[in-house]
C-alpha positions in Angstrom: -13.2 44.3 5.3 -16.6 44.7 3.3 -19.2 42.6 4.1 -19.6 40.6 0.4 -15.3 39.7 1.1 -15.8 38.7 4.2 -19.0 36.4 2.9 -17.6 35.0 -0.1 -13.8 33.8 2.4 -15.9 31.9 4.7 -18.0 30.3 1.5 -14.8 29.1 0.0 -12.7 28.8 2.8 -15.2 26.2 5.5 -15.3 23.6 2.5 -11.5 23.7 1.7 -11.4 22.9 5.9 -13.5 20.4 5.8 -12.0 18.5 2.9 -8.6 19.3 4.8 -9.7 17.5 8.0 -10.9 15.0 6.5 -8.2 14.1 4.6 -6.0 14.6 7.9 -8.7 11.9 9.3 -7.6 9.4 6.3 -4.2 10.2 6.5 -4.5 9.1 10.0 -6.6 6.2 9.4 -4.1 4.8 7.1 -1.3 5.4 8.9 -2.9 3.1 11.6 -4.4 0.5 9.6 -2.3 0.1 7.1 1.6 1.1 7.6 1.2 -0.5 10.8 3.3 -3.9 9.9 5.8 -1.3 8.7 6.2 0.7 11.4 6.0 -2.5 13.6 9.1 -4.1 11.5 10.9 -1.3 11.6 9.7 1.4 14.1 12.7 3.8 13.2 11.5 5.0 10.5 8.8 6.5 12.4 10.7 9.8 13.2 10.9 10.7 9.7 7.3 11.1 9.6 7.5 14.4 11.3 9.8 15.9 9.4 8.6 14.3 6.0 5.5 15.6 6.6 6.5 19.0 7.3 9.1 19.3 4.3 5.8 18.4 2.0 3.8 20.8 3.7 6.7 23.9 3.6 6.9 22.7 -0.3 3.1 22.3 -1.2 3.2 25.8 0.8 5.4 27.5 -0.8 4.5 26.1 -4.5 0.9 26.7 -4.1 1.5 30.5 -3.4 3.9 31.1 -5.9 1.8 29.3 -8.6 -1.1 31.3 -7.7 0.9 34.4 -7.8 2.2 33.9 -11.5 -1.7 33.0 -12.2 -2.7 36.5 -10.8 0.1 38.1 -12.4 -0.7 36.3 -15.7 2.6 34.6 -16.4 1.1 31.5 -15.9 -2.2 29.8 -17.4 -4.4 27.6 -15.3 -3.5 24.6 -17.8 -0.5 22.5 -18.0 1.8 23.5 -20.4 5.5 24.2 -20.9 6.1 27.8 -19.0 9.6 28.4 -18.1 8.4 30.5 -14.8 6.5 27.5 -13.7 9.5 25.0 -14.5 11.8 27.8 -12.3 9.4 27.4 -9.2 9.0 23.7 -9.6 13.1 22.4 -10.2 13.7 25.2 -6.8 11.0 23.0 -4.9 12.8 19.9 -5.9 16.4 21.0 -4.9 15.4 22.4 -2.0 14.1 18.8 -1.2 16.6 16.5 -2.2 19.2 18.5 -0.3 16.7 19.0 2.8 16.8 15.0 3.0 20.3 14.7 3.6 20.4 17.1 6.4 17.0 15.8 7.7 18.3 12.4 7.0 21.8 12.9 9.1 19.9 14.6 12.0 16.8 12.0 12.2 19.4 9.1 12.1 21.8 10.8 14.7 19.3 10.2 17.4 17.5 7.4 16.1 20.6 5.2 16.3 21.0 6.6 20.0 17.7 5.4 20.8 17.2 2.5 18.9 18.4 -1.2 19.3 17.6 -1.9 15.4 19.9 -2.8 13.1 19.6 0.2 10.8 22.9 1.2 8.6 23.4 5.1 7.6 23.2 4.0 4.3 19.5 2.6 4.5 18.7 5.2 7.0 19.4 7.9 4.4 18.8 5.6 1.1 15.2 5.9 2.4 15.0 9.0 3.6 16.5 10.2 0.0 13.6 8.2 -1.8 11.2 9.1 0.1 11.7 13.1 -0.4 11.8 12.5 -4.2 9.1 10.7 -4.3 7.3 13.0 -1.6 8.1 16.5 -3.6 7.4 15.4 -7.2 4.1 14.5 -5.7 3.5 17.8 -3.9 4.5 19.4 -7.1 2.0 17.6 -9.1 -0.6 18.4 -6.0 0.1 21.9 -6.0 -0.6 22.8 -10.0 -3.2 20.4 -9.6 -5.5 22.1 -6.7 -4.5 25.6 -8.0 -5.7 24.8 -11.8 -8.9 23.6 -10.5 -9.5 26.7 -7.8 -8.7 29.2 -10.0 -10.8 27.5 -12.9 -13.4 27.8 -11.0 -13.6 31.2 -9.9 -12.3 30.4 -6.5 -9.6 33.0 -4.4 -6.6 30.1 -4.4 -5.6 31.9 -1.2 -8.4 30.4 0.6 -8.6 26.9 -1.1 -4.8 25.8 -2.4 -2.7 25.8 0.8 -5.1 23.9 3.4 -5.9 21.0 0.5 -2.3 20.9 -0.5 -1.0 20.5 2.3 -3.5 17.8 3.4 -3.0 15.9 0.5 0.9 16.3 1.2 0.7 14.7 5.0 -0.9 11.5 3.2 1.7 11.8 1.0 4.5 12.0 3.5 3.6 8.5 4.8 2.6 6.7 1.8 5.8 7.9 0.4 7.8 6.9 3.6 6.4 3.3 3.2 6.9 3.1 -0.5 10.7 4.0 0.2 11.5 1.4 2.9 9.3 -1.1 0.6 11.8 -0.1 -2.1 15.4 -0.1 -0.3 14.3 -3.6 0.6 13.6 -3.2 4.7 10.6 -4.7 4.4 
């Protein structure tokens, strides 16, 4: 690897990392502070976090590459605008999603009922787990185009930027979109 490459990855990438961490330190924060009557309530719903949060960070992923690749290839323009590639990429994400929460809902449920006491039906069990996918992936989506417009506008590899922001953004938005569900089904 030249010496300039090697320069200019750590000069983009060591930013990016820092504004990841410290989103992960929010996310964490917040989690604490203020979900905490939630998770009190209704503790349960706790071991969706994991897998929320790793479903938003395979999509924001996944997303973030393949929009950067259709800006290298120039199918795509860093500017939001109908583009029936970008559309393609974005309605896969979303599938992928909405069916992952049914199968992420059944298994997270399967053992939560064994080791829980609470009163938690299948049907809010996955009614929340449903909303909170949507609502999780059409905000990765959104966070994805998002950090990739604004990297590549300014002249910045999105290899080394868009995946480590995205998918720190996307943790945060695994829990705030877990407690905006339960709030929603009515569980709290």
């Amino acid at each position: 690897m030249r010496k300039g490459a090697f320069k200019r990855i750590l000069k983009e990438s060591i930013p990016a990392l820092i504004v990841a961490a410290s989103i992960h330190i929010a996310t964490g924060t917040t989690m604490q502070l203020r979900g905490i009557e939630a998770w009190l309530e209704i503790p349960i719903f706790l071991m969706l976090v994991p897998s929320l949060s790793e479903l938003g960070n395979n999509a924001a992923c996944i997303l973030s590459s393949r929009i950067t690749t259709l800006m290298a290839l120039g199918v795509v323009k860093p500017r939001v605008e109908r583009n029936k590639a970008l559309e393609t990429n974005i309605m896969a994400i979303i599938i992928i999603g909405v069916l992952s929460s049914f199968y992420m809902g059944m298994i997270n449920f399967a053992v939560a009922d064994r080791a829980s006491s609470e009163p938690v039906t299948v049907l809010s069990f996955m009614a929340v787990n449903f909303v909170a996918v949507t609502i999780l992936t059409l905000l990765v989506c959104v966070v994805a185009l998002g950090v990739a417009f604004i990297a590549w506008r300014r002249g910045l590899d999105p290899d080394n930027v868009t995946i480590p922001i995205s998918t720190s953004i996307s943790d945060f938005l695994a829990i705030f979109s877990l407690l905006v569900a339960i709030r929603m089904v009515g569980l709290i």
